[in-house]
C-alpha positions as CSV (number, residue, x, y, z in Angstrom):
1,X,30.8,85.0,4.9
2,X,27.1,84.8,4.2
3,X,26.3,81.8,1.2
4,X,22.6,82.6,-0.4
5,X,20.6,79.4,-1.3
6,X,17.7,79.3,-3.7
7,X,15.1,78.3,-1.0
8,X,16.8,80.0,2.4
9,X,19.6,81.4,3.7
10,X,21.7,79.8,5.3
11,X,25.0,81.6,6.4
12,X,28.6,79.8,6.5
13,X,29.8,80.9,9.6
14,X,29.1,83.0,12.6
15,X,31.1,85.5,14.3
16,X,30.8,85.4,17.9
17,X,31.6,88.8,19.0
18,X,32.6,88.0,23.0
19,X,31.3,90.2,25.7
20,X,29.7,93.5,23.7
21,X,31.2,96.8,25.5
22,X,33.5,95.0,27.4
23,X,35.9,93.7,24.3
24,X,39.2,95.9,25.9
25,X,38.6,93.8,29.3
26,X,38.3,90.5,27.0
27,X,41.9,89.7,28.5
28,X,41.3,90.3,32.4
29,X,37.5,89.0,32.0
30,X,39.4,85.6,30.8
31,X,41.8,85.2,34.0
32,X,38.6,84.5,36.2
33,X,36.7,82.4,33.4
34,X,40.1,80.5,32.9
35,X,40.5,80.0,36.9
36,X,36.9,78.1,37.6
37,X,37.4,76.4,34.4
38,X,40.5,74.6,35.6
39,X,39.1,74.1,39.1
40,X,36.1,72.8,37.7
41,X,37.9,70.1,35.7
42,X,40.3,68.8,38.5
43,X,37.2,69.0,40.6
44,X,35.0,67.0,39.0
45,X,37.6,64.6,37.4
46,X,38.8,64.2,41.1
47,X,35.2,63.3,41.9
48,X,34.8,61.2,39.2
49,X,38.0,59.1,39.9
50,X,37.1,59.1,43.7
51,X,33.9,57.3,43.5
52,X,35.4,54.5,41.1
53,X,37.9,53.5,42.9
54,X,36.6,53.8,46.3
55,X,34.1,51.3,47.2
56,X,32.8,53.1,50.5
57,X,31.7,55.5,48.1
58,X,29.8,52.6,45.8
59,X,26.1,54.2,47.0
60,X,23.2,55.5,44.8
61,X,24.0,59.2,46.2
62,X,27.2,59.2,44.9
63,X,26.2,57.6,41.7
64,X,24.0,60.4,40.7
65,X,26.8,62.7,42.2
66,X,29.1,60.9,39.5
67,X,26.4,62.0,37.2
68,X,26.6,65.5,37.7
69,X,30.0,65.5,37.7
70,X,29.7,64.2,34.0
71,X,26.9,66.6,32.9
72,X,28.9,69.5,34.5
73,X,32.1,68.3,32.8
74,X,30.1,68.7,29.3
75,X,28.1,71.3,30.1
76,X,31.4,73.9,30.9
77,X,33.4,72.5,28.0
78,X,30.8,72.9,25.5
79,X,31.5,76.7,26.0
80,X,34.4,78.1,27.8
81,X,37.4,77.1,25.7
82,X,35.6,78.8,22.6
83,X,35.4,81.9,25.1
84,X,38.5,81.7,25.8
85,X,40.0,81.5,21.9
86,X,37.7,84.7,21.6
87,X,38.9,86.3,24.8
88,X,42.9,85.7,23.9
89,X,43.2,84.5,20.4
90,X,40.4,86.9,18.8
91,X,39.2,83.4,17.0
92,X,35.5,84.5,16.7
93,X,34.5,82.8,13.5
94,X,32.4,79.1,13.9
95,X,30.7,77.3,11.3
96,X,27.0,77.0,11.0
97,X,27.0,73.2,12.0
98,X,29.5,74.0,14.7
99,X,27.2,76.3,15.8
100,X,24.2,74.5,15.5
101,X,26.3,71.6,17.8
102,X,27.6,73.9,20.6
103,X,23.8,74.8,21.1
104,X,22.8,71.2,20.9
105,X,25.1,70.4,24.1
106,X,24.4,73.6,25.7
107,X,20.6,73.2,26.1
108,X,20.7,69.5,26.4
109,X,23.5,68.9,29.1
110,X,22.0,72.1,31.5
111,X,18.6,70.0,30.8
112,X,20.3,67.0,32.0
113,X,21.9,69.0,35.2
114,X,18.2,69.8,36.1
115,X,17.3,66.5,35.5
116,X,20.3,65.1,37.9
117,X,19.6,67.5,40.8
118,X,15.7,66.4,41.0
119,X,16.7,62.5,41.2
120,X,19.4,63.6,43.7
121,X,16.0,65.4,45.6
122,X,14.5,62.0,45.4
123,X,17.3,60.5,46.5
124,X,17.5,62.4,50.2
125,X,13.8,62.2,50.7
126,X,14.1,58.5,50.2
127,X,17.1,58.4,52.4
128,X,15.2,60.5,54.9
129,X,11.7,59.7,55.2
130,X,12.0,55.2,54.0
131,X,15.7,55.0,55.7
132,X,14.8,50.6,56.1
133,X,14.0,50.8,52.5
134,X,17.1,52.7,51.0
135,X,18.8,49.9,49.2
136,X,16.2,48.2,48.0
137,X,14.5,50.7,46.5
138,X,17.2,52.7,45.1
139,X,19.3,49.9,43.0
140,X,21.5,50.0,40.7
141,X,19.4,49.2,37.5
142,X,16.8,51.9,39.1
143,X,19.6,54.8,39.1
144,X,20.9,53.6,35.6
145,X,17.1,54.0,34.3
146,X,16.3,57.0,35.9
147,X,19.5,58.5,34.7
148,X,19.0,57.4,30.7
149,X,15.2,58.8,31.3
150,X,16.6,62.0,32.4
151,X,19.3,62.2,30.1
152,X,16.6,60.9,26.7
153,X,14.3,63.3,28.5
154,X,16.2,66.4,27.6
155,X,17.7,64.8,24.5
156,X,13.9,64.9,22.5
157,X,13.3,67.7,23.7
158,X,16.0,70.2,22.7
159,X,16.5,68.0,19.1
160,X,13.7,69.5,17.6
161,X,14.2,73.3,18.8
162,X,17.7,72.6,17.2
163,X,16.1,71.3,13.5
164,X,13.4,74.8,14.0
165,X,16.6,76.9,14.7
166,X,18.2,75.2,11.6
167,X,15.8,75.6,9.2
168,X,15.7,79.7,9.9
169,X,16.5,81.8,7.0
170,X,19.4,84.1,8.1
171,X,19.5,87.6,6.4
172,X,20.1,89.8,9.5
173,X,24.1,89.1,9.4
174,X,26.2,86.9,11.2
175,X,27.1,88.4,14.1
176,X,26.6,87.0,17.7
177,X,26.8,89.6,20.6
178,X,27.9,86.5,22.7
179,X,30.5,84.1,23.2
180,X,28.4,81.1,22.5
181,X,25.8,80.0,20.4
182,X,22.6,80.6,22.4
183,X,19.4,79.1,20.9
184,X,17.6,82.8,20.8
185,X,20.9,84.9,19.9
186,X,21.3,82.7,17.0
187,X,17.5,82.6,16.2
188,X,17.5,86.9,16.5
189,X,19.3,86.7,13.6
190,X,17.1,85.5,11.4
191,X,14.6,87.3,8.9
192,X,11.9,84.5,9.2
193,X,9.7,84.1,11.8
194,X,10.9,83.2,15.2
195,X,7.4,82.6,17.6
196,X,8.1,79.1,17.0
197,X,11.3,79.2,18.4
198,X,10.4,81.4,21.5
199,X,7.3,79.4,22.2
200,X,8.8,75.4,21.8
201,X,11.6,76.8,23.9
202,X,9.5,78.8,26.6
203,X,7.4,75.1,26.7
204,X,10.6,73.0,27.3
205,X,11.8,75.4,29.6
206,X,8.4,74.5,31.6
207,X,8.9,70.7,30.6
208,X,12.4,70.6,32.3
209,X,12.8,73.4,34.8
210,X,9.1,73.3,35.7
211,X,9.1,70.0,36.1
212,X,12.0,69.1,38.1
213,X,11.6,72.5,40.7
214,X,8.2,71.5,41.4
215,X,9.9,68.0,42.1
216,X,12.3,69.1,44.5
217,X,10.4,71.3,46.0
218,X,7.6,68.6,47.2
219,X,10.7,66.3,47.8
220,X,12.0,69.1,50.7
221,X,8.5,69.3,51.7
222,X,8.5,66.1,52.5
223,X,11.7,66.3,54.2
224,X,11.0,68.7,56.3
225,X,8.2,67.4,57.6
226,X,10.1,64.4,58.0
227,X,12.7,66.2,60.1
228,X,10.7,68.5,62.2
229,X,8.9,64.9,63.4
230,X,12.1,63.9,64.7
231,X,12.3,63.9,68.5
232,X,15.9,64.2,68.6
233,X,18.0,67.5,68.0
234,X,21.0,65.6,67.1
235,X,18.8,63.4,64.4
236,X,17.4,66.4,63.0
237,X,20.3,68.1,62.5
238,X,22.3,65.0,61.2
239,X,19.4,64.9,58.6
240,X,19.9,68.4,57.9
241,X,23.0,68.6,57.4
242,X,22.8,65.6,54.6
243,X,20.7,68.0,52.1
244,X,22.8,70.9,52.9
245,X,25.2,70.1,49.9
246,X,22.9,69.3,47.4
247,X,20.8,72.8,48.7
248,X,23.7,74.4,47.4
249,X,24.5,72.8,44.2
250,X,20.3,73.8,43.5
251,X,21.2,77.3,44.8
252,X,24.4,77.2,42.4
253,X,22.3,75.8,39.4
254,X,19.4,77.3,39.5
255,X,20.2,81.2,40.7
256,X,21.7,82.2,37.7
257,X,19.5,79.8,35.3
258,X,16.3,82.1,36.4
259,X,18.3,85.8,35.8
260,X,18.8,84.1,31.9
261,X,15.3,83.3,30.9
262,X,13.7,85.9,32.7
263,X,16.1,88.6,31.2
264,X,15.9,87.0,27.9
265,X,11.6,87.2,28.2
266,X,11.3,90.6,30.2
267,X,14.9,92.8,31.4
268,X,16.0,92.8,27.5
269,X,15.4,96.6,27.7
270,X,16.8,97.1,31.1
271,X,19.7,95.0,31.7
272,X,22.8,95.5,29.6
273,X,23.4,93.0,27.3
274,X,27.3,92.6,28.8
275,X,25.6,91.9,32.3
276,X,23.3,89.0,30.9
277,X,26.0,87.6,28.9
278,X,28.4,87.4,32.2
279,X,25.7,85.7,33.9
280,X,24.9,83.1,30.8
281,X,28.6,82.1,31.2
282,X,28.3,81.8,35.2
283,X,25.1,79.8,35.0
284,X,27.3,77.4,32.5
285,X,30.7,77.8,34.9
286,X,29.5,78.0,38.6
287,X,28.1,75.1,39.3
288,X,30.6,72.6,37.5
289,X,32.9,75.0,39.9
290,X,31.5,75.0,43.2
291,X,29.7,71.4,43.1
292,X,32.7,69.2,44.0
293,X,34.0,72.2,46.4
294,X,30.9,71.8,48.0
295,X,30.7,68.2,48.0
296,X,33.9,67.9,49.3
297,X,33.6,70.2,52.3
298,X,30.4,69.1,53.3
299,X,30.1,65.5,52.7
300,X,32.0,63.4,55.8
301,X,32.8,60.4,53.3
302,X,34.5,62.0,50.9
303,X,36.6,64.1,53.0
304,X,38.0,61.1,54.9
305,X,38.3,59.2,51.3
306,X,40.6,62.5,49.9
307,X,42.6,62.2,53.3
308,X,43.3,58.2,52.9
309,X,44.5,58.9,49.3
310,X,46.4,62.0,49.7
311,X,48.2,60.7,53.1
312,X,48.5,57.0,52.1
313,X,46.9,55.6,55.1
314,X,44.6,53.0,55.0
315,X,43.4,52.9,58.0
316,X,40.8,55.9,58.7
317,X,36.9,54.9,59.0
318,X,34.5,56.2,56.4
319,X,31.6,57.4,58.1
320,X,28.3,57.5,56.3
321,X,25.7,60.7,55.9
């Protein structure tokens, strides 16, 4: 399994081992993983289909909706059908380069979904606090740019953590106490020094994840203060009540996203490895889950869009948020 080279080595393949200490459960664990997978794909592909075709629904804050959709879509298959070959099929074996491309999509689409959720921040302060301005400041070449910056953003940043991790010399085995190929469970393996690794992906953590909470977290600021101005209780809670969805889909993102790097820097010793690797694959499955469930239930214009398709009428008003 392992192939030596005269100046590092580099093995074949991996074997990723699934859920360590859990591997008779592999079978009901995968009923659950299987279940949001599915929902997440009809979910978002409904999404996805929704805001094409409907033109009530032609609006920057679906756009970047659309977005997330996309990165979510990525994001979940990029890992749980190669959990689920390991869960049913015992296929553990991957090849270094498919390795090395799993981990590529990994860290560069749940960069992306951070990226998506701070522009969809900006996008309800805007909508909040400069209503008269909306459309003209949110366009559509502005959302197209601010989604290629956010998407190149991630993109430079994880390429070169994937060339460090690459370059590794492997000599520890090839076993992966996971069921994907995480950028520090692969780099653990190697004999050669990892602080590079460790540091460049602690800094693009900050880069990314820094970045875009300390984004959204003046955007709400903002909001709030916005809101609390309001002399209305019916305006306030109308303006409430637009955030709430995208609240969740941070809560959904984010929740698990913090128990992974902080368990991966400090709780190593503490946790159980088959309790961080659970979470790992709910940080990568929840949110493509829950968003469009979410979405759906509380947004008013895409409930009464799913009710003009599904009873054939063309005749209910789409309200706006």
């Amino acid at each position: 399994m392992i192939m030596l080279n005269q100046t590092h080595v580099t093995p074949a393949s991996f074997i990723l081992n699934g859920i360590p200490g859990l591997e008779d459960m592999h079978m009901w664990i995968s009923f659950p993983f299987c279940s949001m997978y599915v929902l997440a794909m009809v979910g978002n592909c409904g999404l996805l289909y929704l805001i094409h075709y409907e033109d009530s629904l032609h609006r920057s804050m679906y756009y970047f909706l659309a977005m997330l959709s996309l990165t979510d879509l990525v994001m979940c298959s990029s890992t749980i059908p190669k959990a689920l070959c390991i869960f049913w099929f015992h296929l553990k074996e991957i090849s270094f380069e498919e390795c090395l491309v799993q981990m590529f999509f990994i860290h560069t689409f749940t960069g992306m979904e951070s990226g998506v959720l701070m522009l969809m921040a900006l996008d309800r302060y805007i909508a909040i606090c400069y209503p008269l301005r909306y459309s003209t400041i949110l366009t559509n070449p502005v959302i197209a740019k601010a989604g290629l910056a956010t998407f190149l953003r991630a993109l430079l940043l994880i390429i070169p953590l994937i060339f460090i991790t690459k370059r590794l010399p492997y000599c520890r085995g090839n076993i992966i106490h996971h069921t994907y190929c995480d950028q520090l469970s692969v780099a653990k393996l190697s004999c050669g020094n990892i602080k590079a690794n460790v540091i460049y992906g602690l800094m693009a953590a900050l880069l990314i994840g820094g970045f875009d909470i300390l984004c959204i977290t003046v955007s709400y600021t903002m909001i709030l203060r916005a809101v609390v101005s309001l002399s209305s209780a019916d305006a306030r809670q109308k303006a409430f009540s637009t955030c709430t969805a995208h609240i969740c889909a941070i809560v959904f993102s984010y929740s698990p996203a913090f128990f992974c790097f902080f368990f991966n820097r400090f709780g190593s010793h503490t946790i159980p490895p088959s309790c961080h690797i659970i979470v790992a694959n709910i940080y990568l499955l929840l949110p493509p889950t829950m968003n469009p469930i979410v979405y759906g239930v509380k947004t008013k214009q895409i409930r009464d869009c799913v009710i003009r398709i599904l009873s054939g009428s063309k005749h209910i008003k789409s309200h706006s948020i």
